[in-house]
N, C-alpha and C positions, 0 to 999 in steps of 0.2 A: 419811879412809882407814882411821887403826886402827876405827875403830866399825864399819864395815863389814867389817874384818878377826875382828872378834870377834864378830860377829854370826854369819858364819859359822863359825867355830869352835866358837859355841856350838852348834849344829845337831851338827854331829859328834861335839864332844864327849858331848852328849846322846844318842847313836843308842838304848844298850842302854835308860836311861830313856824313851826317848820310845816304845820299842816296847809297854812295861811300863805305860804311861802311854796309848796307844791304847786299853785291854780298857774303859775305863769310857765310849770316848767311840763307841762301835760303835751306842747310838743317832742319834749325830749323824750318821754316816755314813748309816747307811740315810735318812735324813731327805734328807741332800744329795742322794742316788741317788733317792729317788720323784720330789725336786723337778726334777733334770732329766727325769726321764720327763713329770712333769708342764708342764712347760717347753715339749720337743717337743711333745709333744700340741697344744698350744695353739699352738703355730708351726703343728702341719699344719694345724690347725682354721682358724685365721686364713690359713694359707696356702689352704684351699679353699673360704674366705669370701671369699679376695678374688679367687681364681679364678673363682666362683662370679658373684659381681660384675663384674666385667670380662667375663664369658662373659653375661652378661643384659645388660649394659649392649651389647655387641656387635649380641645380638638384638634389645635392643628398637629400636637405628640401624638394623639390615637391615628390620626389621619396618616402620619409618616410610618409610623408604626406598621398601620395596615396594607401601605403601599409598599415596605420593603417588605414585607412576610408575601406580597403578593408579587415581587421579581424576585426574591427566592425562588418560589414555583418556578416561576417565569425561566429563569436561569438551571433548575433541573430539567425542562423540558428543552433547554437549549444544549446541554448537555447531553441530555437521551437520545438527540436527534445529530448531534455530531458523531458518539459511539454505536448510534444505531442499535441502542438499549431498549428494550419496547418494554422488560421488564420494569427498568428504572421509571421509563413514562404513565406506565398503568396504574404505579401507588399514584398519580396528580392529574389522573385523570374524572371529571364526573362521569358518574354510569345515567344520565338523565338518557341518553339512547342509544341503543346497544348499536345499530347499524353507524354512530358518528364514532363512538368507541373503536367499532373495528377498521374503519378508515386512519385516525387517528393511529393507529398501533401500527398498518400498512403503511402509511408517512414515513414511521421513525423506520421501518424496515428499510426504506428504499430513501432513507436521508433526505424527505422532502418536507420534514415540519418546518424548516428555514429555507434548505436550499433549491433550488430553483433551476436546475439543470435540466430538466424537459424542455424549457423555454429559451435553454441558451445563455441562462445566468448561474454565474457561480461565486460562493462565498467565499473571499479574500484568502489566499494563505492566511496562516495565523491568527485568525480571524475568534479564533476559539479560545486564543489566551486573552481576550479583550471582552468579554462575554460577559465578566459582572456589571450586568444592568441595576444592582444595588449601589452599587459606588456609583456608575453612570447618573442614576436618580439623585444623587445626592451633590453632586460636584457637576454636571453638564448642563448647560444651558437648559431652558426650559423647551426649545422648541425643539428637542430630540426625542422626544417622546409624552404623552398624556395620561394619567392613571383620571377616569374618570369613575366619580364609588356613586353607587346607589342610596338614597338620604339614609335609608334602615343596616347601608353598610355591609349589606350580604353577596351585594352582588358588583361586580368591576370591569369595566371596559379602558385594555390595554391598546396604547396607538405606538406603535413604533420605525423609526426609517432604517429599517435594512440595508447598508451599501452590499452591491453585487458586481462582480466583474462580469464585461461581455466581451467577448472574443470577436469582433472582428474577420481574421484568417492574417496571412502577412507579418505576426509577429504584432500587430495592433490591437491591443485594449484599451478600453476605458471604463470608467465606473458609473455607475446609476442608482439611483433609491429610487425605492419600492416602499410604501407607507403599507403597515401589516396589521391588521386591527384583531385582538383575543379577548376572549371573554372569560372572568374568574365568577365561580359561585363559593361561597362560604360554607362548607359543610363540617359540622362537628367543631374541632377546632383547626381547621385545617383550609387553603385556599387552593380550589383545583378549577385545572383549566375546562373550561364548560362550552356545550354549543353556543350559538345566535340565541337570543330571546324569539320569541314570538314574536312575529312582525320587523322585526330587522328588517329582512331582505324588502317587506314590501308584495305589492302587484307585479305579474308577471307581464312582458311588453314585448312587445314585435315591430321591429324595422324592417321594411324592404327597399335595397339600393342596390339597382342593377342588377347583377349574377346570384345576389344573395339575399339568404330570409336572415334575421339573427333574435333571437328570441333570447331574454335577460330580464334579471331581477330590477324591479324600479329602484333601487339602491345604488346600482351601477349606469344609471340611465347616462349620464353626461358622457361618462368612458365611453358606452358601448356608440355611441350614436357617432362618435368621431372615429372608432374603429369600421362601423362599417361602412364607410365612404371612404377609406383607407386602404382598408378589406378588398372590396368590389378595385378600385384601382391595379393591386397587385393580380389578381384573377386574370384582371383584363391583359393587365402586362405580361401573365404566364401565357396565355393564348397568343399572344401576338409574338413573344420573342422564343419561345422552346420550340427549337426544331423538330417535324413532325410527330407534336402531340394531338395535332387536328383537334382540336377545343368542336365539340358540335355546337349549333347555333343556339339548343332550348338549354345549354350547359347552363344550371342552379345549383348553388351550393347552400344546403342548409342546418344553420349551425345553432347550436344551443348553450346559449352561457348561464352554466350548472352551478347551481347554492349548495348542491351537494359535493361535502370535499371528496366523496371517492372518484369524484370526478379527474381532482388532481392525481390522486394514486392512479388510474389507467393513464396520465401524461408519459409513466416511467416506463409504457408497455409498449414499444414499436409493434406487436403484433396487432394489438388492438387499434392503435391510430393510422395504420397504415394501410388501414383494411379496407377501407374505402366505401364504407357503410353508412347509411343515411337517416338520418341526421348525424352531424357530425357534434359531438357532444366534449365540450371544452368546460375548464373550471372558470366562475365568472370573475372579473378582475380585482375583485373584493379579497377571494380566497389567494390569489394567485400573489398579490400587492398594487396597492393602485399608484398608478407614476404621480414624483410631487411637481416634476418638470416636463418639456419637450425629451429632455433625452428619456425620460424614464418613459414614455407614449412611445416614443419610437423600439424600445428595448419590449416594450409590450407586444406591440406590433408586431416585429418579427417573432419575438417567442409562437406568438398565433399562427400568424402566416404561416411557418412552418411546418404546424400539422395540418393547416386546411388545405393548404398546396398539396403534399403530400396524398392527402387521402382525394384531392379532383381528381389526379394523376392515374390512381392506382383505379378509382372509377374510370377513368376513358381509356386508359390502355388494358382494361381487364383484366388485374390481378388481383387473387384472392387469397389467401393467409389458409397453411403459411411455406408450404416448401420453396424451395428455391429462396427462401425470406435473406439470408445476408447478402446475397450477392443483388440481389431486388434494392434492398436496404441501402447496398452503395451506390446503386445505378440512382435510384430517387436523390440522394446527398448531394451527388455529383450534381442535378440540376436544381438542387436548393443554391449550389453553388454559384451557378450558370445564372441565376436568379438576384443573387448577392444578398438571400436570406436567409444563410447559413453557411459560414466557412468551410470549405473542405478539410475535415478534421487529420489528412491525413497528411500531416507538415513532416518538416525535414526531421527536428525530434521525435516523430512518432517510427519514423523509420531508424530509426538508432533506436528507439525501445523495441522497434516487432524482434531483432537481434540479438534480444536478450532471453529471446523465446525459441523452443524448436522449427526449425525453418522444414514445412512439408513441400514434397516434391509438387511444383504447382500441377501437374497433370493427374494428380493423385488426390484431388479435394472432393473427390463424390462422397467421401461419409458427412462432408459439409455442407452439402447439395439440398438436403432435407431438414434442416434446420431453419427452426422462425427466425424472423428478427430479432435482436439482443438489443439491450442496453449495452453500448460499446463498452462502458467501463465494465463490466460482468464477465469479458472475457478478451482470451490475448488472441484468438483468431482471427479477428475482423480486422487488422490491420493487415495481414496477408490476402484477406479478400478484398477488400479497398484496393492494393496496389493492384488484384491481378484487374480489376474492374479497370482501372486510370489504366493499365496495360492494354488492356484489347484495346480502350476508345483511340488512344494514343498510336495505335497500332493501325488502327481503320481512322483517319480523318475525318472522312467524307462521311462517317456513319454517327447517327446520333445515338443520344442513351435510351430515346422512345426505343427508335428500331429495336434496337440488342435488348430491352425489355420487353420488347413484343416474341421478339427468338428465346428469350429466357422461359415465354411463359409456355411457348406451344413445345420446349426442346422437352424430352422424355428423363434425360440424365445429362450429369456434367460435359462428360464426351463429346456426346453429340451437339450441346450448344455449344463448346470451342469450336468444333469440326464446321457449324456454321458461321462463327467469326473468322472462319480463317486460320486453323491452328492445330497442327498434325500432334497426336498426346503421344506419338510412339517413341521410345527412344527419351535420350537424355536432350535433346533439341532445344524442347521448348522450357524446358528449367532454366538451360544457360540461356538463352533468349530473355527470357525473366529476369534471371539476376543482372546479366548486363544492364536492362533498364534501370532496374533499382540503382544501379551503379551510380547512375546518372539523375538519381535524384537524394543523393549524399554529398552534401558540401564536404569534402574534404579541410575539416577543420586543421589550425596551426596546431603542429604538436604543443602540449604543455609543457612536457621536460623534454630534454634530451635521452635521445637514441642509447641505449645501452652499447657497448662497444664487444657485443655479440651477434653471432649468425643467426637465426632461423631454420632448422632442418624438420624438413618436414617426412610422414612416413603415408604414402598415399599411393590409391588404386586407380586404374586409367577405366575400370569397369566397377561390376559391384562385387566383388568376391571382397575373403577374405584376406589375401596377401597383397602385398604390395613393394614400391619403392623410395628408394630413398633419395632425396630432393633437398634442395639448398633453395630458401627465399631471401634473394637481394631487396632489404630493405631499402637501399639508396636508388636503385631503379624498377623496384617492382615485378623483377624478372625470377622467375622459377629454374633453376640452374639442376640441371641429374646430377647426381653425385656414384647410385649403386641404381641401376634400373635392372640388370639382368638377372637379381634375386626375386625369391620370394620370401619376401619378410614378412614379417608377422607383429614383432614386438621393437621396441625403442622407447628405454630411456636416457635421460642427460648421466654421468658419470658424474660423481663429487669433484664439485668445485665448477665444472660446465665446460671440463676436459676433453668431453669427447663425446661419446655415445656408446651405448651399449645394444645391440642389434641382436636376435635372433629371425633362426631363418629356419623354414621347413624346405628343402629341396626339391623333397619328392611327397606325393601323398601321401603316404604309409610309412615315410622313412623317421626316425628320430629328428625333435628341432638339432640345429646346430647354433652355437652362440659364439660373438663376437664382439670387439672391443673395434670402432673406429675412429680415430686419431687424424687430425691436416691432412684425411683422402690414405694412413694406412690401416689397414686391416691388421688384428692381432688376436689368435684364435683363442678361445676360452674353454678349459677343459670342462664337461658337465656330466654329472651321472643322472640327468635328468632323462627318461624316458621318453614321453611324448607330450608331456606338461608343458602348458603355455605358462610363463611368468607373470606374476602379478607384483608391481614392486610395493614395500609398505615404507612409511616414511621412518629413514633406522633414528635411533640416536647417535650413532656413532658417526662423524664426518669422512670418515676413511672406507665405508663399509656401504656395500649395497644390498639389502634386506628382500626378500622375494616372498610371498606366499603362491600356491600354484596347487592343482587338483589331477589328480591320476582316477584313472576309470575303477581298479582295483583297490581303492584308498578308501578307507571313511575318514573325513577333515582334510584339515588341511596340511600341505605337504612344505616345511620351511625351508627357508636355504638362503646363504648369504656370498657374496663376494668381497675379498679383501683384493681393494682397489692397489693397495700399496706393493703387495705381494707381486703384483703382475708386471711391476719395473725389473724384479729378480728373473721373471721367466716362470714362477709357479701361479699361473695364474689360471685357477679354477673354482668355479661353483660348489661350494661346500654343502652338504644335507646339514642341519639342524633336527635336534630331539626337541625342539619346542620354540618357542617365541622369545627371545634375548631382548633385556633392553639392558643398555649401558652404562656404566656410572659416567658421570660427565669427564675425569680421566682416560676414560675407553680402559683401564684394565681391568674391569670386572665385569659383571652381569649378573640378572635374573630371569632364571627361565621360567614360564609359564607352560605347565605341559596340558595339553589334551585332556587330562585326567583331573583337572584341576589342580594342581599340583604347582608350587613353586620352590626353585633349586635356585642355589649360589651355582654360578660359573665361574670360566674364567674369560681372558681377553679374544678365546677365540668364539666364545660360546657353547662351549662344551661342558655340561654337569659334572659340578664338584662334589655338595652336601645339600641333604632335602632341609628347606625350609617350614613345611608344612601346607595345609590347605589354604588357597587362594588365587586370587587373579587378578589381571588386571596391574601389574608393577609397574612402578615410577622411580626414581633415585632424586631425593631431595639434593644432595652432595654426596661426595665419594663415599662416605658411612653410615647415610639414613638412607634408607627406603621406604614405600608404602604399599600399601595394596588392597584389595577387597575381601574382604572378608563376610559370606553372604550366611554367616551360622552364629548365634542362633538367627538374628534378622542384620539385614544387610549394613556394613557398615566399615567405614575405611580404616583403616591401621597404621601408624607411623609407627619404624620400628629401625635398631642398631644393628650395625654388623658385628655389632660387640657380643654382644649375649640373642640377637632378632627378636627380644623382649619388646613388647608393644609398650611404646611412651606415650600415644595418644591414641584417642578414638575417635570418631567423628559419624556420629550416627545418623544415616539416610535423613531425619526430623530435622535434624540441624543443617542439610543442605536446602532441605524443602521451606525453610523460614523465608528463602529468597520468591519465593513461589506468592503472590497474592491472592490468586487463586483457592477453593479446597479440592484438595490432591489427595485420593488414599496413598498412604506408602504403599501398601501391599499391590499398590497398581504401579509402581516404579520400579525401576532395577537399572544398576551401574551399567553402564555402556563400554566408560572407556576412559582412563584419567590422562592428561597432557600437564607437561610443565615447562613453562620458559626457562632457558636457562640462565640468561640475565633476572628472573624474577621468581627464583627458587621456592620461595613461601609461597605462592599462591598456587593452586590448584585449579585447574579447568576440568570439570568433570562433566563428560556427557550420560544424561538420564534417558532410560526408555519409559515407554506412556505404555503402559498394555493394551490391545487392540480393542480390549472390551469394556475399556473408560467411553462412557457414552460420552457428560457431561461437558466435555472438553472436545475442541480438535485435532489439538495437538498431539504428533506421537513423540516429542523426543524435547529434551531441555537443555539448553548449554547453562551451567553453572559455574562463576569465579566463588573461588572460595582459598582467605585470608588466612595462611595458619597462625600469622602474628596475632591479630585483630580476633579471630573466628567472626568473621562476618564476609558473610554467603550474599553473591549478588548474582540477580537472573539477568544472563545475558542475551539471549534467543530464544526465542520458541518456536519450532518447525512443525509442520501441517504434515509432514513422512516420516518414513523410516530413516534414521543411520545408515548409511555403509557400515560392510562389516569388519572392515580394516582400517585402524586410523583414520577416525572422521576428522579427527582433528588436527589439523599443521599447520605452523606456522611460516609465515614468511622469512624471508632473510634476515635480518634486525629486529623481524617479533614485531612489526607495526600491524599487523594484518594478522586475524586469524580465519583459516581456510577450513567452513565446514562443510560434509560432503551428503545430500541424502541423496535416497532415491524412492521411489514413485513407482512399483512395481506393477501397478493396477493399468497406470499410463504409459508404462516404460521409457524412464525419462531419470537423467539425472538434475540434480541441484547443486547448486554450490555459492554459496554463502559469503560473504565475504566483509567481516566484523572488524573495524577500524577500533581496536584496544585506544586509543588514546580519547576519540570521539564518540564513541560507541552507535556509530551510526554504521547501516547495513544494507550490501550490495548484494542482488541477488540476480543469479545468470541459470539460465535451464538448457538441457540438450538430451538430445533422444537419445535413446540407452542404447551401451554398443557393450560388449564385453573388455575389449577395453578400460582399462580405468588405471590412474586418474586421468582427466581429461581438459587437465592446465599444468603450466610452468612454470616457476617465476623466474625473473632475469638476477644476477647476482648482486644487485643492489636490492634486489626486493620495489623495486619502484617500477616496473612493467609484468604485466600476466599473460602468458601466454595462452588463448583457450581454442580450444581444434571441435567443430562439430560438423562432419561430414565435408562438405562442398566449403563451407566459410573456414575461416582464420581471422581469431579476434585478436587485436593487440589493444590492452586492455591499462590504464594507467589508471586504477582504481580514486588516488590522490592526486590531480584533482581527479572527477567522474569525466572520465573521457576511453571512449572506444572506438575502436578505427575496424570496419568490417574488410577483410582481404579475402578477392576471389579469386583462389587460387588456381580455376581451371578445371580440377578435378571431381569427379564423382561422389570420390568417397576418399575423406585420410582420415586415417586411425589415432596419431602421434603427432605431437607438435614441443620442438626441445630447444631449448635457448644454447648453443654451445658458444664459447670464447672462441673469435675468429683468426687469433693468430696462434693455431695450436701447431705443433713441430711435433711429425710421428718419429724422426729420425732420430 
């Protein structure tokens, strides 16, 4: 306490000295006073450094902020244009002008808001699982793209590099970028994709070089100026090396490069671009994507070149749009080809795809004759027109495609321009003439698996009628071997296990069929009380048992009948009638019948009616003492049920299969089709759905549905564009890897058949003109080869891996194609 007493004391004491004692220290003073000035200063400084900082830091979160809200968009508009959603595009589109609007919505229609296939570029496989441009913005380098925002933040100009493949021909591609520039405005609270500002594009400009005018946006001036000296080269080169196109000497080509994108929408239109109309009006290189490289100018190049060639072409040899237009279409291709400005699209795999499609008689294409040009992908016919085009030229050497486009233009109908290439349509001649070619332009690919260690019997007509004979295909040399030629047969199926054959034969015209069992070359007659019914087989459950449906003139429905395969080793071997539709317990010694009436009965092991079950349809046998079925009252719905008491233990109502459906589906617009079950996978349920014809909203008329009785969770496995067949659409392969569904196409007359890898879930799909006939494949008894018969071909088909071999068997017309085991012993 005194120390502090005197401390103070001493201050006071000292006042008059300490004042007297201040005059020397008056530099120290001003020192302490700059150093607080100096002090502040550096506070504000630092205080507007870290304002300064927190105010950027602020910005550059709003700025990321507004850049990913704005590849959201970005990424639904890539989305809409992969599904080809115009609905999903129109909520992110501005309405600033109705005519950019409806270009824009015509884009995502014909999948050109990204992609690029007018021009010869196409977007990557898989290309669409790689599409968040939000991650990309945030993790990819910066020189992959540019979000530039307007200072007030409302408005955004998007740059992004594109990869696209280009085709070549030869099995040669390579990749190129395309730089694609989109414009966002801010409306409400939401970022949509918007026109050009005013003034983008610029002044409108005009080059002349050589053969050509080109008129283009001052935006694209540097592109365009190095296209048309590019341009004018290829013209020149088209005059000089296409055989009699006679280029006239004042030949102008003049072209317009369009700020209008509906410009790119008429790219997707071969009637419009090949019309040969003047000026020829292309989209400018801005809209299209401008190249960042030499390969990307050169990928540009030819995209152009392709339509300008084209439409010189169709100007000097005068054709006008649009009949005759596919077969025009290929003739022009073929000297895009000639040119090396577009590969001949019609390679060795497109010829293994046109085979998976109804093959028409080539003398027979006049309803095709009048048809515009297509977008090749839009339809499967123009690869049978393509070959018959490569077929005449190939056919005439010495003749070029000008000529035969000059004959194309003055000929009247199909006929008559064969008849002037050279090519008599009468008779079956010139088909087989045809397919031989095609023959020869099918690599005979290595088998994948091995050869099943079965024959091939084929049932086929030397004309076009109805009956025919029966035929042995040596797989090992390719030779067609007679087996029964002096019948006339009608029907052929394989016999369980792939024993034999089951053969019916009409004799005489008006006489009853006769049926028969064929065996290692013996015959073994079958008793039948069948009238004049042609058989229909259905696939049984029973492995011993061959299941028939068949139609009589006097009958309403259908007429059942079965054969016991086993029975006919004793000598009792005949065609039984059925009161209804049997299915089997997986023991083979029960059944339920399904009758006409709707109606389901217990049977027994022959198929014969024991006790009535009740109303229903549609039976299945989970194991030997449950069953299921449909039950369509009060509204439709499946039933699992004992052979204890046939008391229903579950339900499973129509909603609760349609949960697999993402779609909205009324029920009242569906109904049970037809239920299958594996027998290795008892619990689960394949049900096939119908669509009622007067569902607008949808395409679809039919659904295959898995549905889990353990789990109850419904999964949608196909959705088909036809009808069901009306017999077992659904079977399975040998082992159940494969599920075989059957439509058909009544409008077209054509069959389908489907072919669903249960493990993969991926799906094969093969087409054939309708024959009465049916079904119209086999499998081999591994389940790992299909047999498929359409007229004139024979497919051997190894689904696993996708591999198909076309067999020309020679004939006209075959009905039947059946796998049998080759070392059968009838003795």
């Amino acid at each position: 306490m005194s120390e502090d007493f005197d401390w103070q004391a001493d201050q006071g004491a000292g006042w008059e000295r300490g004042v007297q004692e201040t005059i020397p220290k008056a530099a120290g003073s001003r020192k302490r006073y700059w150093y607080s000035i100096l002090v502040s200063l550096l506070a504000l400084v630092a205080g507007g450094a870290l304002a300064s900082w927190l105010l950027s830091q602020h910005m550059n979160k709003l700025y990321t902020t507004v850049k990913l809200d704005i590849l959201a968009t970005h990424n639904l508009i890539l989305h809409a244009d992969q599904q080809r959603d115009v609905s999903l595009l129109t909520g992110v589109l501005s309405h600033e002008s109705s005519n950019w609007v409806k270009s824009q919505k015509e884009l995502a229609q014909e999948g050109l808001l990204f992609g690029r296939t007018s021009f010869g570029l196409y977007l990557p496989p898989g290309s669409e699982h790689t599409s968040d441009l939000a991650d990309q913005y945030l993790n990819a380098p910066e020189d992959l793209k540019e979000i530039t925002m307007s200072p007030n933040l409302t408005t955004a100009t998007v740059t992004s590099d594109i990869l696209y493949l280009i085709d070549y021909g030869n099995q040669v591609t390579d990749t190129v970028t395309l730089r694609r520039t989109e414009f966002y405005s801010h409306v409400g609270n939401r970022w949509l994709l918007a026109p050009p500002e005013k003034g983008f594009w610029g002044q409108w400009m005009t080059i002349r070089e050589g053969r050509l005018s080109l008129r283009f946006p001052e935006r694209d001036k540097k592109i365009a100026e190095r296209l048309a000296v590019d341009l004018d080269a290829i013209l020149d080169h088209m005059c000089k090396s296409l055989a009699d196109v006679d280029c006239p000497d004042n030949l102008h080509a003049s072209i317009i490069l369009d700020s209008d994108s509906g410009s790119l929408v008429a790219t997707s239109d071969p009637a419009i671009m090949l019309n040969g109309m003047s000026p020829i009006r292309l989209p400018a290189p801005t809209l299209v994507g401008t190249p960042v490289d030499d390969a990307g100018h050169q990928a540009l190049l030819h995209g152009y070149a392709s339509h300008i060639v084209a439409a010189m072409i169709s100007q000097i040899v005068g054709w006008q749009c649009c009949e005759k237009g596919l077969f025009y279409q290929a003739l022009l291709d073929k000297q895009l080809s000639q040119l090396n400005i577009r590969p001949w699209p019609l390679t060795q795999a497109e010829y293994q795809v046109m085979f998976r499609y109804p093959i028409i008689d080539i003398a027979k294409l006049q309803p095709v004759w009048s048809k515009a040009p297509l977008s090749l992908s839009s339809q499967a016919t123009w690869r049978q027109i393509y070959s018959m085009v490569d077929f005449i030229l190939e056919s005439n050497p010495n003749i070029s495609p000008a000529i035969i486009q000059r004959r194309l233009i003055s000929s009247n109908d199909y006929r008559s321009w064969l008849a002037k290439n050279g090519f008599d349509t009468i008779g079956s001649a010139l088909q087989n003439r045809w397919l031989q070619f095609v023959q020869t332009k099918i690599e005979k690919e290595h088998l994948p698996l091995p050869l099943p260690d079965q024959d091939i019997f084929l049932l086929c007509s030397s004309d076009y009628s109805d009956v025919g004979a029966l035929y042995r295909y040596d797989l090992a040399n390719g030779q067609i071997v007679p087996e029964l030629t002096d019948r006339a047969l009608q029907f052929m199926i394989p016999l369980p296990g792939d024993d034999g054959l089951l053969l019916q034969e009409r004799p005489l015209q008006f006489s009853p069929p006769e049926v028969f069992m064929w065996q290692g070359g013996c015959e073994l007659e079958v008793a039948s009380q069948m009238t004049d019914a042609l058989l229909f087989p259905i696939d049984s459950s029973n492995p011993n048992r061959l299941l028939f449906h068949s139609y009589e003139a006097d009958r309403d429905g259908a007429l059942y009948s079965q054969l016991n395969v086993e029975a006919c080793t004793t000598g009792r071997c005949a065609i039984q009638p059925l009161q209804g539709f049997p299915v089997w317990t997986p023991d083979g010694r029960s059944t339920i019948i399904a009758t006409d009436e709707g109606l389901l009965r217990m049977g027994d092991a022959q198929g014969q009616q024991l006790s009535a079950i009740g109303q229903g349809s549609y039976p299945f046998w989970i194991d030997d003492n449950t069953y299921g079925y449909v039950d369509n009252q009060p509204q439709p719905a499946i039933v699992i049920a004992s052979t204890l008491d046939h008391h229903a233990r579950a339900l499973i109502p129509l909603e609760t299969l349609t949960a697999a459906v993402s779609f909205n589906l009324p029920v009242e617009q569906l109904s049970i089709h037809s239920i299958s079950v594996k027998q290795d996978e008892p619990n689960k349920l394949f049900v096939a759905l119908n669509i009622a014809d007067s569902t607008q909203h949808v395409q679809d008329r039919a659904l295959i549905i898995s549905y889990d009785l353990a789990t109850g969770q419904a999964n949608l496995l196909l959705r088909l564009e036809r009808a069901l067949t009306a017999y077992q659409p659904l079977r399975f392969s040998p082992g159940g890897r494969w599920l075989a569904v059957q439509s058909l196409d009544r409008t077209r007359t054509c069959w389908q058949l489907h072919l669903l890898n249960l493990h993969s879930n991926q799906t094969e799909t093969f087409t054939s003109v309708y024959r009465f006939a049916y079904p119209d494949y086999d499998w081999s008894a591994n389940g790992r080869w299909l047999l498929r018969i359409d007229r004139e071909l024979l497919y051997l088909i190894a689904p696993d891996p996708d591999y198909q071999q076309v067999i020309f068997h020679g004939f006209p017309n075959c009905f039947f194609a059946a796998w049998v085991k080759d070392k059968v012993n009838c003795e």
